[in-house]
N, C-alpha and C positions, 0 to 999 in steps of 0.2 A: 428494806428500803423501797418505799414508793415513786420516788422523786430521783432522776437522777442527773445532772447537771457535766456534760461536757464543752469541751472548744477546740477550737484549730485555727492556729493562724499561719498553714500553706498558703501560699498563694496564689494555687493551681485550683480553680472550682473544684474539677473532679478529687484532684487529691486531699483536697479539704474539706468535703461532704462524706469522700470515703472514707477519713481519717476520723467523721462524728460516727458515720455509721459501726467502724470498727469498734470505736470504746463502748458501744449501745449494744453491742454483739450478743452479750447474756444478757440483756434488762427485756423484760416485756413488756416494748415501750405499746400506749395504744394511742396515744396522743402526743405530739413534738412540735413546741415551740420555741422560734428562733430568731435571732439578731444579726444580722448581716452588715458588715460594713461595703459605704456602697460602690465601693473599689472592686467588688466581684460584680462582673454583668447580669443584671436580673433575670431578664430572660434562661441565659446560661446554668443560671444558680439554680433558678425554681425546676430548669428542666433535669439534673442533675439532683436535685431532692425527690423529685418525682419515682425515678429509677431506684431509689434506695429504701423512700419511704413511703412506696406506691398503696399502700391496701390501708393506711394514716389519714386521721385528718390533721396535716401538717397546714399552720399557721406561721406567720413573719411579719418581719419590717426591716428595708436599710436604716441604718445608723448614722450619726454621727460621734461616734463610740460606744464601745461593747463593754459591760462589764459581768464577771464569772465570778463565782463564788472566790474571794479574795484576794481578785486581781480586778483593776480596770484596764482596761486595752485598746488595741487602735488596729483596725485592716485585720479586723477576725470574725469566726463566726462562732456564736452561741447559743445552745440550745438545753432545752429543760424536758426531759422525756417524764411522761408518768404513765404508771401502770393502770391497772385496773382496779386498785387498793387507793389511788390516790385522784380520780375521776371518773366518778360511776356514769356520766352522761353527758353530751358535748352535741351542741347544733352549731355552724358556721355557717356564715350567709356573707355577700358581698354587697355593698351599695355603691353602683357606678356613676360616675357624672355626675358626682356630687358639688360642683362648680358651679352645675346649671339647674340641680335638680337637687334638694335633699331630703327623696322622699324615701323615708325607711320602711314603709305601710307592708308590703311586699316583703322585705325583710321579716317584719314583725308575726304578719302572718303564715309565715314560713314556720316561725321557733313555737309560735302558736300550735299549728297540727302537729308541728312533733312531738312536741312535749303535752300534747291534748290540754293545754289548759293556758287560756287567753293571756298575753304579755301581763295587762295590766291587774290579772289576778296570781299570776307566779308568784312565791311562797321568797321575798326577797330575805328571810335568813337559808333558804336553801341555794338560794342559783343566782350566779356572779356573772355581771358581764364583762367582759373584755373588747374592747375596741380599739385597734390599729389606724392608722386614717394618713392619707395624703400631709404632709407636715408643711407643703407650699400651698394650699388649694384655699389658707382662709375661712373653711367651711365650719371649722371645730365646734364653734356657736352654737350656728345652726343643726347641727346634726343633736350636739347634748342637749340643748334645748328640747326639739324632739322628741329625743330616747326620754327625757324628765316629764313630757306631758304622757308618755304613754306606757311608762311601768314603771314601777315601786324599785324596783333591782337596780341596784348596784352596776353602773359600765363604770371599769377602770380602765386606763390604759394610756396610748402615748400617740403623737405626732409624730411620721416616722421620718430620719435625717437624712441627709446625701455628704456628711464630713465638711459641713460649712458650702460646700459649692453655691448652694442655694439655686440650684439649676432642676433637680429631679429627684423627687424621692418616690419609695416604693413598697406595697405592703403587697404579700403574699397569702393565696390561699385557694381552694379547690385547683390546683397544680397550675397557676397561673400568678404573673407578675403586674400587679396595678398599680396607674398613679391616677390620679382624679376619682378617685374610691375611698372607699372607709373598710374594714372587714368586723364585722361585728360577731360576738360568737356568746353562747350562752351555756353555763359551765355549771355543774353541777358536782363541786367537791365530794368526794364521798365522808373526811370528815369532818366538814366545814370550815369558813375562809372568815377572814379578819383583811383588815386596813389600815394599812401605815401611812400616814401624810405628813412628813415635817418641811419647813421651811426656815433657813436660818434668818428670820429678821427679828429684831423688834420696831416697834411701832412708836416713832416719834412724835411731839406734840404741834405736829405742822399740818392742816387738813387741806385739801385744794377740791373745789367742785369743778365738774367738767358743764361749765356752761355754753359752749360750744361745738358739735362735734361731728364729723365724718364716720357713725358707726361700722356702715359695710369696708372701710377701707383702713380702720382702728386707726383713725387720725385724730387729736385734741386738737383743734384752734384755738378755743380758749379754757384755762383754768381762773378760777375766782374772776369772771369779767373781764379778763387782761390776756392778753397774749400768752399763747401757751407758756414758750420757751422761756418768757419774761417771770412765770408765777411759779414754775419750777424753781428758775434759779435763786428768784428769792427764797421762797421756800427752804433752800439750801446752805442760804447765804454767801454765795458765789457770783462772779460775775458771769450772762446769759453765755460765751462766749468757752467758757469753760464748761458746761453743765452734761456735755456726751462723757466727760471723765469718771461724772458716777454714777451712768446707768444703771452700771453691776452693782453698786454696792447701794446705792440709795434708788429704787427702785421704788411705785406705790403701792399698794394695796386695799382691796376691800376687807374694811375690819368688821366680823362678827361676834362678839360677844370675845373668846378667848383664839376665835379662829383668823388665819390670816389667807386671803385667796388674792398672790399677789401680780400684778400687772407693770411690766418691764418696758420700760423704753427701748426702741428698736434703733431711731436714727430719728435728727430734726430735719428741717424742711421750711427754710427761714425762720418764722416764727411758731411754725405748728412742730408735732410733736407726733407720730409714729410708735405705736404699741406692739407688742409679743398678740396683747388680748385685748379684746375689745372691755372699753368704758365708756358708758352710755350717757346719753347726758343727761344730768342733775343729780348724776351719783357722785357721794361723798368718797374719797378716796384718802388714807395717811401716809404721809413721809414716811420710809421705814429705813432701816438702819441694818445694814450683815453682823451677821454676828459667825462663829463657827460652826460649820457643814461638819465637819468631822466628830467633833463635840456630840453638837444634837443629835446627827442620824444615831451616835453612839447609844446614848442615853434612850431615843425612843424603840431604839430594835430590842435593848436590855428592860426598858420597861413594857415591852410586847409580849418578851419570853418572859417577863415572870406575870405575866398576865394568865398566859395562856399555857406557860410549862415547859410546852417544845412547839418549835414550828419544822412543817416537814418540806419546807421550800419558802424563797419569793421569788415575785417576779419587782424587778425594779423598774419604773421610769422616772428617769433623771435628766433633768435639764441641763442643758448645753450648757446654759449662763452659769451652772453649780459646774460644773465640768468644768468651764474656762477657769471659775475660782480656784477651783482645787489645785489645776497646773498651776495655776499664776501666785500661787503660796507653795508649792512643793509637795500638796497633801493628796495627791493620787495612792498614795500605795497606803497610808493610812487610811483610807476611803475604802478601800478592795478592801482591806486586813478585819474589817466591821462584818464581814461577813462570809469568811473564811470557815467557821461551824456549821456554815446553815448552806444548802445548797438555793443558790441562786443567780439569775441572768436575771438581766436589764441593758438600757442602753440609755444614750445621751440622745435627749430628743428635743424636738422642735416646739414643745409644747406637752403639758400632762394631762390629763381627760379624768376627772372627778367631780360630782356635781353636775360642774360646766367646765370651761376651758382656762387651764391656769399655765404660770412659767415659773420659775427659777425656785422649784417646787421637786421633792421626790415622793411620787403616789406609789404605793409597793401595796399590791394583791398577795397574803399574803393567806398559806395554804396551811390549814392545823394539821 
């Protein structure tokens, strides 16, 4: 075993970090990543991971839920140990004050000298990035934008959650607890990594252009020329007054040939319209339609393993908005049960980081 995948839902820090540390007791972990829901105090937490898993480069994110190899859960922590069989090489760097500033150059040229060979000539079928990132801070954009002008590699990863508070979220790393940060890390499988990304929509025959827009604050004023809230509803065939009813389930999306990169209404605002993700204006966006989360994630893990044979871990990030559906149909434990074979953590987050910045989406890193 390379990979080995524990959790603890005490809800004493110490006895709940000691409780990961103990099941990791035989594993020779050299690398630990983890999911914290954010009912444990960060500070507390990271200092307390520190003590345990001092001479590591342990990485994190709070939560808006945890999910472990065949469970999803609430007010726990999880984490994914790998050995020296299952990550031949790992650079972690932080970027702070990313609110004000999202400059990752310093970052970049960090992973640069480490790994002696310039970002944007890294060997992107060897080395995977992962990135954590402030899940209130807005910046997700801009930072993947970014990472996309300056190297070929792959960042997956997530917006980290605070359980809906919407007050304070937090990612962890070189033994300290950040918000208004991102943690970017660049990972070198040792036997190479693949990508799961499914989305339960299909794509309806209703198209709205964003002709009006607020990008830095993911506001629509107007869709097709007309008021936002007003070109939604019709679109939907509802009256405007009812149209926060189908967020979740009729959400828009950017359609790419068979791909779907989808963007979620947040909240209206008289007649405008508040996004999960920024839509820019004169982009074409479609009505889409939920279909089964449970269903598809099924179908795409089972068409992954017979892709690839075995996988020897994922990492999941899964949207809150797929998370509310799951509850709000009964299918949480059907959800966990998908991957109950395969050692894996993930969490319910604020947003998923592939490409660029997407929602109601699960991106899963996953580990051959």
């Amino acid at each position: 075993m390379s990979i080995k995948t524990v959790y603890s839902v005490k809800s004493g820090i110490h006895e709940a970090v000691q409780d990961i540390s103990t099941q990791l007791q035989d594993f020779d972990t050299r690398v630990l990543i983890f999911f914290a829901s954010s009912n444990y105090d960060p500070n507390l937490l990271i200092n307390a991971m520190n003590e345990q898993f001092a001479s590591l480069p342990v990485v994190g994110a709070s939560t808006a839920g945890e999910i472990i190899s065949g469970k999803m859960l609430k007010n726990s922590i999880v984490a994914m140990a790998f050995n020296a069989e299952a990550i031949a090489d790992i650079k972690v760097e932080v970027v702070e004050n990313i609110k004000s500033n999202c400059d990752i150059n310093q970052a970049f040229q960090s992973f640069g000298e480490y790994f002696q060979v310039a970002m944007a000539d890294l060997d992107y079928t060897q080395y995977v990035g992962l990135i954590l990132i402030d899940g209130l801070s807005n910046c997700e954009e801009k930072i993947m934008d970014s990472i996309g002008d300056k190297t070929n590699i792959t960042f997956i990863g997530g917006s980290a959650g605070d359980d809906l508070k919407f007050s304070q979220t937090y990612v962890y790393a070189k033994g300290k607890a950040y918000n208004d940060a991102a943690v970017l890390a660049v990972i070198k499988p040792t036997a190479g990594f693949d990508i799961i990304k499914t989305q339960s929509f299909e794509v309806l025959d209703k198209k709205l252009i964003a002709t009006k827009v607020d990008a830095e604050a993911r506001k629509i004023i107007e869709f097709n020329n007309k008021p936002a809230v007003e070109a939604y509803a019709q679109a939907l065939g509802v009256s405007p007054d009812k149209v926060a009813d189908y967020f979740m389930s009729n959400p828009v999306g950017l359609v790419y040939g068979d791909e779907i990169y989808v963007r979620s209404p947040q909240r209206i605002d008289g007649s405008n319209m508040f996004f999960y993700c920024n839509i820019l204006e004169g982009m074409e966006v479609s009505l889409l339609q939920s279909t089964d989360i449970v269903k598809d994630t099924e179908q795409a893990v089972v068409d992954k393993l017979q892709e690839l044979g075995k996988i020897s871990g994922i990492i999941n990030f899964h949207c809150i908005l797929r998370t509310l559906e799951l509850e709000q149909k009964g299918q949480t434990d059907d959800y966990g049960k998908i991957f109950a074979s395969i050692p894996t953590i993930g969490f319910s987050t604020y947003g998923e980081e592939y490409i660029g910045h997407i929602n109601q989406t699960s991106t899963m890193l996953v580990f051959k």
